[in-house]
MIDOTI-219658 format. One record per residue: x negated, y, z of N, C-alpha, C, CB in turn; residue number from 1. Coordinates in steps of 0.2 Angstrom, whole numbers. Glycine has a CB too. Example, Ala and Ser with C-alpha at 12.3 -4.5 7.8 and 13.67 -1.06 7.14 Angstrom:
<atoms>
-66:-28:39:-62:-22:39:-66:-16:39:-57:-22:45:1
-64:-11:35:-68:-5:36:-64:0:39:-70:-3:29:2
</atoms>
This chain:
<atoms>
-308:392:2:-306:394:9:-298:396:8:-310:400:12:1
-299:400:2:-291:400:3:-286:396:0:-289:404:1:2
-288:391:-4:-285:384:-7:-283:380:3:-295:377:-14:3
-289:380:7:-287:377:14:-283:380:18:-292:375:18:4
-282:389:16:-276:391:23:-268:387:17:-276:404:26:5
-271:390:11:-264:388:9:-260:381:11:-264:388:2:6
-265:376:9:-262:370:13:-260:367:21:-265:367:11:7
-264:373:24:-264:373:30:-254:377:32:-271:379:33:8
-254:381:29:-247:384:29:-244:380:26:-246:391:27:9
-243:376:21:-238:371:15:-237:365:21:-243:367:3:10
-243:363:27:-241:359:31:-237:360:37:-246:356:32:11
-239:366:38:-237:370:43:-227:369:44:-240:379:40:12
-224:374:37:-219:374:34:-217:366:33:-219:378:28:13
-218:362:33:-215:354:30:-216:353:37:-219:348:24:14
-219:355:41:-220:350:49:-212:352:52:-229:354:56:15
-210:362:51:-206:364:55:-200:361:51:-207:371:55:16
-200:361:45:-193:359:41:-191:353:44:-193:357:33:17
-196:347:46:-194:341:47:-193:340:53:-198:337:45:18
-195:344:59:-193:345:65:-183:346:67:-197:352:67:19
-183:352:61:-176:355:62:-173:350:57:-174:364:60:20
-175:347:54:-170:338:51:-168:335:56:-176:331:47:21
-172:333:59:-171:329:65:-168:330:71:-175:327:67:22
-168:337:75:-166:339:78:-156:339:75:-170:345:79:23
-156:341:68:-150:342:66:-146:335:65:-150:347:60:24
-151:330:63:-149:321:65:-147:321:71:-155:317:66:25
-149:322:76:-150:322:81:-141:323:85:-156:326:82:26
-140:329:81:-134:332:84:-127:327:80:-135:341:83:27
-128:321:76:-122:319:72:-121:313:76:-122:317:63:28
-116:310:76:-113:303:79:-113:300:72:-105:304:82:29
-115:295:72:-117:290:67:-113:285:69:-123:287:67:30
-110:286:74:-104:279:76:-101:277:72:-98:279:79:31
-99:272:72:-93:267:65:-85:271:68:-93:254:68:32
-84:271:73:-79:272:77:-79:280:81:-79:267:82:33
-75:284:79:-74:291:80:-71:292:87:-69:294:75:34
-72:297:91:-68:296:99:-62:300:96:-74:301:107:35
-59:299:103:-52:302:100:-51:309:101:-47:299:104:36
-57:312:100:-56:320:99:-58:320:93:-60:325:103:37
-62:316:88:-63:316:82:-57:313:79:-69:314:81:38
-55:309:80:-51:306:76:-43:303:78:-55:301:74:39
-40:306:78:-31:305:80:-26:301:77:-28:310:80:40
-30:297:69:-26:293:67:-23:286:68:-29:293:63:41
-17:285:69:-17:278:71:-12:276:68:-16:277:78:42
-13:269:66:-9:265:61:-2:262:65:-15:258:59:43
3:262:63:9:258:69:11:253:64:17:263:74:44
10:248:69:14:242:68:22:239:72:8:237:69:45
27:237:67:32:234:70:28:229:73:38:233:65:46
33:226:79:33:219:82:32:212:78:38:219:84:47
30:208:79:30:201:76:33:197:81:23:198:74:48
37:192:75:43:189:76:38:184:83:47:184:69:49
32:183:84:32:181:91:32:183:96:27:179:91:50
29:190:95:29:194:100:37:197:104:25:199:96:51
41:196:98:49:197:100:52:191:105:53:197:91:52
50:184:103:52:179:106:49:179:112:52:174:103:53
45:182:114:41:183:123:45:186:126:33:189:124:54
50:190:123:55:194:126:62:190:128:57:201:120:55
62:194:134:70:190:137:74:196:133:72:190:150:56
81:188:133:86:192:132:87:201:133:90:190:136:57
89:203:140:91:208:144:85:214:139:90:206:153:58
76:210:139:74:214:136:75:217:129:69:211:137:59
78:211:125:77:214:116:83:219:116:78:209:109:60
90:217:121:96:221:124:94:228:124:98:219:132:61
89:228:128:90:235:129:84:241:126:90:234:136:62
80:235:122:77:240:116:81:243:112:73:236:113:63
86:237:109:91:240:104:96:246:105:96:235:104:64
97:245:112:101:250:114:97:259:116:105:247:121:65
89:256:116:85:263:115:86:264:109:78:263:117:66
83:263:103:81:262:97:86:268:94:82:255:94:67
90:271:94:95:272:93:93:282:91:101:269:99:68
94:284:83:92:287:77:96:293:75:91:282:71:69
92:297:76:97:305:75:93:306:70:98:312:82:70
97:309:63:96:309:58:93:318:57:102:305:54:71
90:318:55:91:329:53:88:330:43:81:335:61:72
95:331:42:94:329:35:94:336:32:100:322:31:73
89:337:29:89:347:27:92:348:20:80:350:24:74
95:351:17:101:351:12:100:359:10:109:349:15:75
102:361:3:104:366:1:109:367:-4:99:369:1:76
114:371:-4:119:370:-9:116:369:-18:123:376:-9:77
110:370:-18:106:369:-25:107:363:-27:99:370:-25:78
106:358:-19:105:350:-20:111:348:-19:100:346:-14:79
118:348:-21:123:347:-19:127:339:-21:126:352:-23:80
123:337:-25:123:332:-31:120:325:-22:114:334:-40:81
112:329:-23:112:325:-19:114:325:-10:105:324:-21:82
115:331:-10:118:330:-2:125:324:-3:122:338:2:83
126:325:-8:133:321:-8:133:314:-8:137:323:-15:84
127:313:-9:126:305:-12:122:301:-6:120:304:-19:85
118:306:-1:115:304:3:121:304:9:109:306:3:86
124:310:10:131:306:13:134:302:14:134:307:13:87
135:296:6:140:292:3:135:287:6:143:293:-6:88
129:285:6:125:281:7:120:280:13:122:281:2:89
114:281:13:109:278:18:112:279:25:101:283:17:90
113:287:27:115:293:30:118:287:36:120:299:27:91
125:284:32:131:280:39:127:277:43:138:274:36:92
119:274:41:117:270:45:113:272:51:114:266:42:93
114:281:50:112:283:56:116:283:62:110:289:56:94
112:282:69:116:285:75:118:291:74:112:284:82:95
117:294:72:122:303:70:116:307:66:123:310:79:96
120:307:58:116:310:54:119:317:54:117:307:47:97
115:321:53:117:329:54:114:333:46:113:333:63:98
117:336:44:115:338:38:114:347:41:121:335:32:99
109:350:37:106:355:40:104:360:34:100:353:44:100
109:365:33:108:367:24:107:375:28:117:364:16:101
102:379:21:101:384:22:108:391:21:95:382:17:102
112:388:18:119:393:19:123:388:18:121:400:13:103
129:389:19:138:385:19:139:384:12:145:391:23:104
142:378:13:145:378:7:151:375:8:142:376:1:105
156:376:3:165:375:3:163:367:3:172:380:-5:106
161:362:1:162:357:-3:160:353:3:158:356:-11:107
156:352:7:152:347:12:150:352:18:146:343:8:108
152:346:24:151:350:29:142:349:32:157:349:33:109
138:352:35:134:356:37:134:362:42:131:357:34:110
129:360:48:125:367:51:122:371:47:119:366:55:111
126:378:47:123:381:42:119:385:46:127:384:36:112
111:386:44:107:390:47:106:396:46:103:387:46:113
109:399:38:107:404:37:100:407:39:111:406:39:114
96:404:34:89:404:34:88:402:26:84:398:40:115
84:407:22:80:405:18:73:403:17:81:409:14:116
68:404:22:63:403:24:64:394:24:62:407:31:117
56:391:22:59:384:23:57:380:30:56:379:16:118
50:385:33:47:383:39:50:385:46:41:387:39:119
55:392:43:60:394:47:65:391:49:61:398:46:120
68:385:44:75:384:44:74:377:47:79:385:36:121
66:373:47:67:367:49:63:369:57:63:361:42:122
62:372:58:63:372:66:69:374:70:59:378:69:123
72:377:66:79:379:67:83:372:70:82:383:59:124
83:370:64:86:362:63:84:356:70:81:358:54:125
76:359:72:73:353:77:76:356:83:65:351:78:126
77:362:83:81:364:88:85:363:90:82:368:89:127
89:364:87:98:361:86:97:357:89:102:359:80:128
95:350:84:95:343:86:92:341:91:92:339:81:129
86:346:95:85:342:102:90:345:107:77:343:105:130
95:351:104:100:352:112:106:349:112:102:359:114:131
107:345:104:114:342:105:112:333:102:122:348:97:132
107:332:103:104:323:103:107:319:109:93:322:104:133
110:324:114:114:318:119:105:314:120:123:310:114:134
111:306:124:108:301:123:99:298:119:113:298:121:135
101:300:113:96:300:106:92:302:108:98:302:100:136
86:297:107:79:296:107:72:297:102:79:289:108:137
75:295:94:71:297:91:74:301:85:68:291:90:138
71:305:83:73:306:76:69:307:72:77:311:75:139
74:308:64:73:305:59:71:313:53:79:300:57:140
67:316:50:68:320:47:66:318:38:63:324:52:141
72:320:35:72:320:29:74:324:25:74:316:28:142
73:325:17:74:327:12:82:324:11:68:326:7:143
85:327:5:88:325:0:86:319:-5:89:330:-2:144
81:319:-6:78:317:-11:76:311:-8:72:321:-14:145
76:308:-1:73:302:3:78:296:4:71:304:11:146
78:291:2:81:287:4:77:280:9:85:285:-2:147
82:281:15:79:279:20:83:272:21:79:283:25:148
80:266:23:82:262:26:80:261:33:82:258:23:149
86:264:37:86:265:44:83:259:50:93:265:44:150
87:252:48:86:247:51:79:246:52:90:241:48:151
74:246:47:69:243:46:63:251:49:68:240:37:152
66:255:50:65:262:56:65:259:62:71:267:55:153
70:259:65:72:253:70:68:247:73:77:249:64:154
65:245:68:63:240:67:54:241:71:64:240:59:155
53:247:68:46:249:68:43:252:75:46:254:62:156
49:254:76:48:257:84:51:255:89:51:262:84:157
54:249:89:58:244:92:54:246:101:57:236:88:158
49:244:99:44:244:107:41:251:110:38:239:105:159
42:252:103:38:262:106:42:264:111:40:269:99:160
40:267:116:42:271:121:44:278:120:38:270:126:161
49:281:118:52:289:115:48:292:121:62:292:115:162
47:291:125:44:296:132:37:296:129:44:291:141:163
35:292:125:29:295:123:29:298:116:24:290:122:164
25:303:117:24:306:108:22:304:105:22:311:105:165
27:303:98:27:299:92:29:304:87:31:292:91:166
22:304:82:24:308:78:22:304:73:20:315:78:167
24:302:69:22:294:62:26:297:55:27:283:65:168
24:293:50:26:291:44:22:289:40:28:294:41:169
21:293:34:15:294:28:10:299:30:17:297:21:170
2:294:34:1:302:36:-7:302:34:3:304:44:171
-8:306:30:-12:310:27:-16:316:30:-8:313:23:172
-22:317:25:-27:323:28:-29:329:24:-34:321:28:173
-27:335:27:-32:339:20:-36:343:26:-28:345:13:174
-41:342:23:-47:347:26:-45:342:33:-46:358:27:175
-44:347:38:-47:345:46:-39:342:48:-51:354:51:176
-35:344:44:-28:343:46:-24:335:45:-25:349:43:177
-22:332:50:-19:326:48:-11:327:51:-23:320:53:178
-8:325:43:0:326:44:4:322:41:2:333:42:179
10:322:43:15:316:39:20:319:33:20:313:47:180
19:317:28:21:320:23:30:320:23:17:316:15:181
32:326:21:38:328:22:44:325:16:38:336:22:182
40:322:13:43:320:6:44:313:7:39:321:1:183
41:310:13:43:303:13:45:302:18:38:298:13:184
49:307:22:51:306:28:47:307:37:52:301:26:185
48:310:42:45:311:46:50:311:52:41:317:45:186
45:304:56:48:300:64:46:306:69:42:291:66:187
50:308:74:46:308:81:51:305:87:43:318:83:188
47:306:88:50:303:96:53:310:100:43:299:102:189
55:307:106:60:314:112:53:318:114:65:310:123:190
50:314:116:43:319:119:39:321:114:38:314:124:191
37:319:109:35:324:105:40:330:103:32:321:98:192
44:329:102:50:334:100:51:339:106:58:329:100:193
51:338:113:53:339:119:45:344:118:56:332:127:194
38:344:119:32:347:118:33:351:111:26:341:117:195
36:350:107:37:356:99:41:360:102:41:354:91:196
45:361:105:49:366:109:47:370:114:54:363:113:197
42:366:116:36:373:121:31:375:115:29:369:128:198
31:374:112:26:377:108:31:380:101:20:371:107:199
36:381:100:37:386:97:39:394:101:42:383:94:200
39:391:106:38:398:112:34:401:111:38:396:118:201
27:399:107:20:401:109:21:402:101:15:395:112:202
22:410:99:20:413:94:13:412:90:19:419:97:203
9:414:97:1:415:95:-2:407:91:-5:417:105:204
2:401:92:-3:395:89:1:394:85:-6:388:94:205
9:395:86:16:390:81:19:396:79:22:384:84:206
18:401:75:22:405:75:28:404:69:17:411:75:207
35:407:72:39:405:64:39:409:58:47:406:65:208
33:412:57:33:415:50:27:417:51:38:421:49:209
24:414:43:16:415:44:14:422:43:13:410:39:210
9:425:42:7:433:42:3:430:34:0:436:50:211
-1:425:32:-5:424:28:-5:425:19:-6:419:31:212
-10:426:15:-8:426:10:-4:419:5:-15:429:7:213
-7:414:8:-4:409:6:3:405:11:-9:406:5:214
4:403:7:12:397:9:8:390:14:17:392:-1:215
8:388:20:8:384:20:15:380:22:4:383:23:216
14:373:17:21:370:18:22:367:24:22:364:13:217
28:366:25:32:366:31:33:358:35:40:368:28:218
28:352:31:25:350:34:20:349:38:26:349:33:219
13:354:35:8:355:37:9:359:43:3:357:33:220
12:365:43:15:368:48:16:365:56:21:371:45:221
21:361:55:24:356:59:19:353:63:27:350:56:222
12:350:58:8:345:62:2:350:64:4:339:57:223
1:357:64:-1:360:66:0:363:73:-2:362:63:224
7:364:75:11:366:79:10:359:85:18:368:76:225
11:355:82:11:347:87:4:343:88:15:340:83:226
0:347:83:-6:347:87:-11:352:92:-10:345:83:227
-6:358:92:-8:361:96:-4:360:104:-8:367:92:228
1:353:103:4:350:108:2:345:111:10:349:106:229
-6:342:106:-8:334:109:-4:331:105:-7:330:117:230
-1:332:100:2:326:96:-1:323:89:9:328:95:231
-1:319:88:-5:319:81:-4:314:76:-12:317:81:232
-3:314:70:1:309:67:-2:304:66:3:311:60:233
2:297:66:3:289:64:4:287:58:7:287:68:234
2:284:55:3:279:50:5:273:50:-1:279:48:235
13:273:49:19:268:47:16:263:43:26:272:43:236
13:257:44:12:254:40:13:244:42:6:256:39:237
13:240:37:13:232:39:8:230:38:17:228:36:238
7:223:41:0:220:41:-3:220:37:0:215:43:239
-1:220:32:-4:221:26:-8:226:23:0:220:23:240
-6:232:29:-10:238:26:-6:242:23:-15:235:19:241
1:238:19:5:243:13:7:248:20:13:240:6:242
10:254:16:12:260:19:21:258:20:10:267:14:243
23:259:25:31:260:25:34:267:23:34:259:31:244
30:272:22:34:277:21:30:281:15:35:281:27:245
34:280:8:33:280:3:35:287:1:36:275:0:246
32:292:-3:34:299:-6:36:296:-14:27:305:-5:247
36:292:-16:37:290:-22:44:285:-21:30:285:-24:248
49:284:-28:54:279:-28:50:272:-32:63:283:-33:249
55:268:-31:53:262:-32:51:260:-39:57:257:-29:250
54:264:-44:52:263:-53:45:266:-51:58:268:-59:251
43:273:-48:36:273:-50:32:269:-48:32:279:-49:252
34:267:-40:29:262:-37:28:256:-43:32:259:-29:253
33:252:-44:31:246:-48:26:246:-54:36:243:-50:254
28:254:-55:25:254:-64:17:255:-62:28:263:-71:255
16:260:-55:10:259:-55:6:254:-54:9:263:-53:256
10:250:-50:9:241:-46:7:238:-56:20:236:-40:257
9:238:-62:10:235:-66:3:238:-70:17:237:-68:258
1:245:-69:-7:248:-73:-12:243:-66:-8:260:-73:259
-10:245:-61:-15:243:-55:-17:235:-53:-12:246:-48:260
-11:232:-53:-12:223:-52:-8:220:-54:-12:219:-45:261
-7:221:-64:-4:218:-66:-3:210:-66:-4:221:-70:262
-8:207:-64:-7:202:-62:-4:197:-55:-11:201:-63:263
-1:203:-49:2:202:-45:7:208:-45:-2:202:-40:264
12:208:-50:16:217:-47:18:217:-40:24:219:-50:265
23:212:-38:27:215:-32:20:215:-27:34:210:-29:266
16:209:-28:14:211:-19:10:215:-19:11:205:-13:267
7:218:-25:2:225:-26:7:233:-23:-1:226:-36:268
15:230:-26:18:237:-26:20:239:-18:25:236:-30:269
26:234:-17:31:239:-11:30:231:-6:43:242:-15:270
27:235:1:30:234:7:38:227:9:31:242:9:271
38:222:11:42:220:12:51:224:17:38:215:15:272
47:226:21:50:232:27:50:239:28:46:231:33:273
49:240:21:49:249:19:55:251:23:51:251:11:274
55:258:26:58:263:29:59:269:26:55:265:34:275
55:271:20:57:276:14:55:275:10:56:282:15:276
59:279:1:58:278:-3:59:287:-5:61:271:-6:277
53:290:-7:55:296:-8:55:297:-16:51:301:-6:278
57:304:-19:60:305:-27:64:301:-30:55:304:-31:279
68:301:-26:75:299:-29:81:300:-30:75:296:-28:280
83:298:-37:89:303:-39:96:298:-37:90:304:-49:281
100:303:-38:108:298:-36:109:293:-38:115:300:-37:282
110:291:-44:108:285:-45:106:279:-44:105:286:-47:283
98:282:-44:96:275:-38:95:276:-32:89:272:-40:284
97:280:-29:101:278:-20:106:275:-20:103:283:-14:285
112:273:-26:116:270:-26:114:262:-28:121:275:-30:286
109:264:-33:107:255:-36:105:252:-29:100:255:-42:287
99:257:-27:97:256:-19:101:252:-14:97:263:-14:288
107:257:-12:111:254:-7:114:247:-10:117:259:-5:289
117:245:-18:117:238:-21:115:234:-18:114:238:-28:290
105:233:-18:102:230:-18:100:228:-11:99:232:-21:291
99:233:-7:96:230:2:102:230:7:90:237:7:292
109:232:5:114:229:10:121:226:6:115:236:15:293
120:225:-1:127:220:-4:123:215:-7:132:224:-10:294
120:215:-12:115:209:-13:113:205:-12:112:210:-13:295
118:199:-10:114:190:-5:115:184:-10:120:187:2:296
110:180:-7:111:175:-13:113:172:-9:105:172:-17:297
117:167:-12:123:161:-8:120:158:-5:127:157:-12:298
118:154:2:117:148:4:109:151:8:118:143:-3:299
108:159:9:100:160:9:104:164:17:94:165:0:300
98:161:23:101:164:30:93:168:32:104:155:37:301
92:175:31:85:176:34:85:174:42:82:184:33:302
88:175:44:88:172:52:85:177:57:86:166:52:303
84:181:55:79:190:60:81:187:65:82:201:59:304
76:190:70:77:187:77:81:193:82:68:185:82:305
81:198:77:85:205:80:90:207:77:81:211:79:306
96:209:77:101:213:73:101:217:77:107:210:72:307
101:225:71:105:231:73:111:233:70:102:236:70:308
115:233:73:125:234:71:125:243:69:132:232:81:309
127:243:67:130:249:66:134:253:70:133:247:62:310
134:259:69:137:266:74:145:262:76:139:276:66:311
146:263:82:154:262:83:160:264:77:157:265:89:312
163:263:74:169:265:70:165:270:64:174:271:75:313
159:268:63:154:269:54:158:267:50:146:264:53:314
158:271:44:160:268:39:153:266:32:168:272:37:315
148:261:35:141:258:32:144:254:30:135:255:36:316
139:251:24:138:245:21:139:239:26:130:246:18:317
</atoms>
């Protein structure tokens, strides 16, 4: 008798467990495809050269003349070496590169913030840059350490609409948080920009100085703040999949392209149309600049169905 209540209760208990299984089944999305409150990732793709030739004249006219890149390049006299180098190089190929250093220095000129904070000093910076962007539609946020090729920026966003919020680069998850890594460079548009400005007003969700035991870095910050705006990061990438916005320079990428598909390097490694190349020394931003805007072979015409000219009276490549 009591061999039968026990099994009466051992059925009892597996009937209830398997109820609350299923019930808790019950409550997951098994969808292939996440709604867009689960999932905010999106991939962006430049234009294809067909898609470009659908366009009238007047049309690709006056994309170009949107397209146009306000640089916000963060500096601190520590980095001197490289403020200096990225000035001499990538920089001229902005529509207005503004350099943004945490105190003055005698040697190069910068907004000096006077901020040691790093979360502090780069809102500082977006601030600035959205009350004195004029005209300017998108900008560009970068390290010292980033070397950017502008055009192919340009490039990427050609069609994008700045009225809408674009928040893109390299963009990455941790935990629940999707963000665009600060080390490869970080796109937004007027309207995500113009929406971070209401919401640095708002203490309570973006506040400029955290309370907490830990550091978050100052790009997770950012994508927290812009997603508490409806904004959410994109991923800069080509058909192919590769990424355009690299936190790595182009020696590690290939060496790893060389362990990974040593039987294909280049087209395992780097992106035809790359927009950044992060970790990189003066040096090679100078080899850099060599290679993507002096470097032609005699008699070879790519023939781009677009050109981007240069800043009036620039002194670029």
């Amino acid at each position: 008798m009591l061999s039968d209540g026990c099994s009466f209760m051992k059925g009892m208990l597996l009937g209830g467990v398997f109820c609350l299984v299923l019930s808790l089944l019950g409550s997951f999305n098994f969808s292939p495809e996440s709604s867009t409150e689960d999932h905010h990732h999106h991939h962006v793709y430049a234009p294809t050269k067909d898609e470009l030739k659908r366009l009238s004249d007047s049309r690709v006219e006056e994309l170009k003349n949107q397209v146009r890149v306000y640089c916000i390049i963060m500096v601190q006299p520590k980095t001197l070496v490289y403020w200096a180098t990225v000035l001499d190089t990538w920089s001229k190929h902005c529509d207005n590169a503004v350099f943004y250093t945490s105190e003055s220095s005698k040697a190069l000129e910068a907004v000096d913030l006077n901020e040691k904070d790093d979360w502090a000093r780069l809102r500082k910076a977006l601030i600035h840059a959205y009350e004195n962007a004029g005209d300017l539609r998108w900008f560009f946020v970068a390290q010292p350490t980033t070397f950017a090729i502008i055009e192919n920026l340009k490039y990427l966003i050609l069609a994008k609409d700045p009225n809408e919020p674009f928040y893109l680069g390299n963009a990455v998850k941790s935990g629940e948080l999707e963000y665009v890594e600060y080390s490869s460079g970080i796109v937004l548009s007027y309207e995500a920009l113009k929406r971070l400005m209401t919401m640095f007003k708002d203490e309570s969700q973006c506040p400029e100085r955290t309370h907490t035991l830990w550091t978050m870095g100052e790009d997770k910050q950012l994508a927290l703040c812009l997603k508490y705006a409806g904004v959410f990061a994109e991923n800069g990438e080509d058909r192919h999949g590769k990424g355009l916005f690299n936190k790595q320079n182009v020696v590690s990428m290939v060496k790893q392209s060389m362990q990974d598909n040593p039987t294909d390097v280049v087209e395992g490694c780097c992106p035809d149309m790359a927009v950044t190349y992060g970790e990189m020394s003066p040096n090679q931003m100078h080899v850099m600049m060599f290679g993507v805007y002096r470097l032609r072979p005699y008699g070879h015409d790519f023939h781009d169905w677009i050109t981007f000219y240069p800043p009036k009276d620039s002194d670029n490549d």
